[in-house]
N, C-alpha and C positions, 0 to 999 in steps of 0.2 A: 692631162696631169692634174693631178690634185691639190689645192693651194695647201699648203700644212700650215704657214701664218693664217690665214685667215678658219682653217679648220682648229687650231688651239684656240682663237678668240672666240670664237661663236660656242665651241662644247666648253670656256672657261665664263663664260658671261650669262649661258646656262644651267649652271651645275646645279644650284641650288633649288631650280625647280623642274628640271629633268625628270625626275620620278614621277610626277603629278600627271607629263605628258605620254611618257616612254612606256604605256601598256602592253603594247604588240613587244616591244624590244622584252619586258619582265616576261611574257608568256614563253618565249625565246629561253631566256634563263633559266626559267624553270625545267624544264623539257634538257636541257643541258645537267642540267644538277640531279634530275630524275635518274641519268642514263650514268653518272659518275656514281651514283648511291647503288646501280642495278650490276657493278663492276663486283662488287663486296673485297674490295679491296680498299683497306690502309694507307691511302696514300701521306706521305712523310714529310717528302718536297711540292711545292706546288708552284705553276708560276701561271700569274691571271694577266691575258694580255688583253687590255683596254679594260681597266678596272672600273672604271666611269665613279658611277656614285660608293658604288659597294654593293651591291646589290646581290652578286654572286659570292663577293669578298663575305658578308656576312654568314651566307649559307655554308660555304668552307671552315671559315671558323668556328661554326655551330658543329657541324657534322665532323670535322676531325681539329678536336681542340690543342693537340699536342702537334701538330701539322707545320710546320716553318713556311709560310706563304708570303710571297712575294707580288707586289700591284703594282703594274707599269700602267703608267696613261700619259697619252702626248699634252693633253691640256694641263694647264698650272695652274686654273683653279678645279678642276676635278682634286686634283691630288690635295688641293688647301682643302676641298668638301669633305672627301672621302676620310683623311686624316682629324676631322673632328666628331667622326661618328664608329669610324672604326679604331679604337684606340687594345693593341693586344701588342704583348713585347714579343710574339711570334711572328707578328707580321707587318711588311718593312716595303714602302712602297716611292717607288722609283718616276718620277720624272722624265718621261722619251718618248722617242719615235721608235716604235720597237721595228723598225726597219732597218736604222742604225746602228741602235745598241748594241756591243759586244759583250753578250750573257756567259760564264766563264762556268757558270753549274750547271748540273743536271738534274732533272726531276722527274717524280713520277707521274705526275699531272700537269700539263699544260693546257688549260682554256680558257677561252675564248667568247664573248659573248656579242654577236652585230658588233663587231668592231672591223673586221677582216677585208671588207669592203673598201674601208680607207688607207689601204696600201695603195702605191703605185704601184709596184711589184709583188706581186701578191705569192707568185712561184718561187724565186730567191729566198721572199721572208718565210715561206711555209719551209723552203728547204732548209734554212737554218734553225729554225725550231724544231724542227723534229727530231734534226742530230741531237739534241738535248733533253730526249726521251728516252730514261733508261729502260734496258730493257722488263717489259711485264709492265710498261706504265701506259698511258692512255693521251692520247691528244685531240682532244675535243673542242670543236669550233659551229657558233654559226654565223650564217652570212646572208645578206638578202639576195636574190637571185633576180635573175635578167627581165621577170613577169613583175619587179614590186614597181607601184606608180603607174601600172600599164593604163590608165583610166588620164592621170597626168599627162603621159609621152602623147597620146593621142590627141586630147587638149591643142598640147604644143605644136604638135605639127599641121593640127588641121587649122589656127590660128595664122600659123605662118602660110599659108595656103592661101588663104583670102585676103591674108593682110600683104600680098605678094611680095614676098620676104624671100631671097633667093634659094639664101641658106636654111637648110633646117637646122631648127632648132630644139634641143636635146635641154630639159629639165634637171639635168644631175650628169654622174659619171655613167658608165655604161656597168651594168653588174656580171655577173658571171654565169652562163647555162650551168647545169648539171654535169653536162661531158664535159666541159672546160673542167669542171671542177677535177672529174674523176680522173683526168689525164694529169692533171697537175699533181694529185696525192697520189696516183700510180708510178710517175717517172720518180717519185722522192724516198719511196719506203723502200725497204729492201728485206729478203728471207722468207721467213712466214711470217711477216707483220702483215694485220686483216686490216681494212678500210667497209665501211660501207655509209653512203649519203640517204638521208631521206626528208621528202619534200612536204614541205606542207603552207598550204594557200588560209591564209588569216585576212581578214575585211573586216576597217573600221567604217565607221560611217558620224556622219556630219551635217551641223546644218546646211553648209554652202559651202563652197569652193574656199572661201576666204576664211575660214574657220577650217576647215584642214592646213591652209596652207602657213595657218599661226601655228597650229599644233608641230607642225614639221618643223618650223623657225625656234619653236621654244626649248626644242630638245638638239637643238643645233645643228640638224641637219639639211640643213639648207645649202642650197646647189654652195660646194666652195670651188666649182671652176667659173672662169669668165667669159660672159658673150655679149656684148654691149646689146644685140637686140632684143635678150631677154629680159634688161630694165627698162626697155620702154613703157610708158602707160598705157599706150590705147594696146600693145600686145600682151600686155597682164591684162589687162578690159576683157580684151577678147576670148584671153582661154579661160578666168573667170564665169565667164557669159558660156561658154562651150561646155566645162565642165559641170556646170550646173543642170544646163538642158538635154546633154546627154548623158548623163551618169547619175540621174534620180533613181532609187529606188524607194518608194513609202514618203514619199516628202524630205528625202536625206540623202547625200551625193555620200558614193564609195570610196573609198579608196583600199589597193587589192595590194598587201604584203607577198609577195614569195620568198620564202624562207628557208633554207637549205641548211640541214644540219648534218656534219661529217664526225664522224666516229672513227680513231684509229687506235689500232692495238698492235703494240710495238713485241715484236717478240725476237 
């Protein structure tokens, strides 16, 4: 399970320099706003779940000014950020766990941008979203998939391995395959509403292990579940030391996004 106290302070104590780090997440966004502009539809109502900086928020308000848009984000200071850089009397942004929230309108766009991942319940909350996709509108998400950190997870486990650590040990939550995903958005739509996902693998790269593993910290997303063996020193030493020696390429250690983006057309 995913701590949500500790996942509100760490995306509220990085807000303000999020963007500087969060490149692969904007490439994300972008690719998301490309496929709402390629709809050529008007969208009226809009509701942006994990609003973060604004980043998507500003694109929306750019591209349909007359638009009533709505910003949910579970962090408190996202919402204090985003609200001094997006200031428009159309658009009105909410404070939550949009796992909890009871949203009482409907819209003709609902999305999404790497936030999706930080459900517990990722199948209930997509089930309730969707019901609040009128029909002819679009709900569009992305999310990182089961391959992001694969370069990381291996680190960890071949660390725990030598450092005869019983338990293994897991870097983050667990993300979602493709069939998970497509089973999930298949059992929720219903009629002729279309879905279709598609993948795409992004690699940043770094000087060293410890300079990816700031960049991951700056934009808050740092493991928020608990494993006491995972703050050990000599076991951060060790996957440090691992990931550096196996995961060169060009004098610069990898690190491998999987990225899955899901498209639905509500009809």
């Amino acid at each position: 399970m995913i701590d949500k106290e500790k996942l509100k302070i760490r995306f509220s104590r990085n807000a303000k320099q999020y963007d500087k780090y969060a490149t692969v997440q904007k490439r994300m966004g972008d690719r998301l706003i490309d496929y709402v502009l390629s709809q050529n539809i008007y969208f009226n109502d809009i509701l942006e779940v994990g609003c973060g900086t604004g980043y998507i928020t500003r694109a929306m308000v750019h591209k349909f000014p007359n638009a009533k848009i709505t910003g949910i984000d579970i962090a408190p200071g996202m919402i204090e950020h985003i609200k001094s850089t997006v200031q428009n009397q159309n658009v009105d942004f909410i404070c939550a766990d949009a796992e909890c929230i009871d949203l009482n309108s409907m819209y003709d766009l609902i999305i999404s941008n790497a936030a999706f991942q930080w459900f517990n319940d990722l199948e209930r909350t997509f089930e309730n979203l969707v019901k609040l996709v009128n029909k002819g509108g679009v709900l569009c998400f992305s999310i990182f998939g089961q391959h992001t950190f694969s370069e990381l997870r291996q680190a960890f486990l071949k660390a725990g391995e030598l450092l005869e650590i019983d338990e293994p040990i897991t870097p983050g939550q667990s993300f979602f395959s493709v069939a998970k995903l497509k089973d999930v958005i298949g059992k929720n739509i219903h009629g002729n509403s279309e879905f279709f996902l598609e993948e795409i693998y992004d690699t940043e790269y770094f000087d060293c292990c410890m300079d990816f593993l700031y960049s991951v910290k700056k934009i808050g997303a740092n493991n928020s579940q608990s494993d006491r063996n995972a703050s050990r020193h000599d076991f951060i030493e060790k996957v440090m030391d691992i990931y550096d020696s196996d995961h060169s390429v060009n004098n610069k250690v990898k690190a491998t996004y999987h990225n899955i983006f899901a498209y639905i057309n509500i009809k």
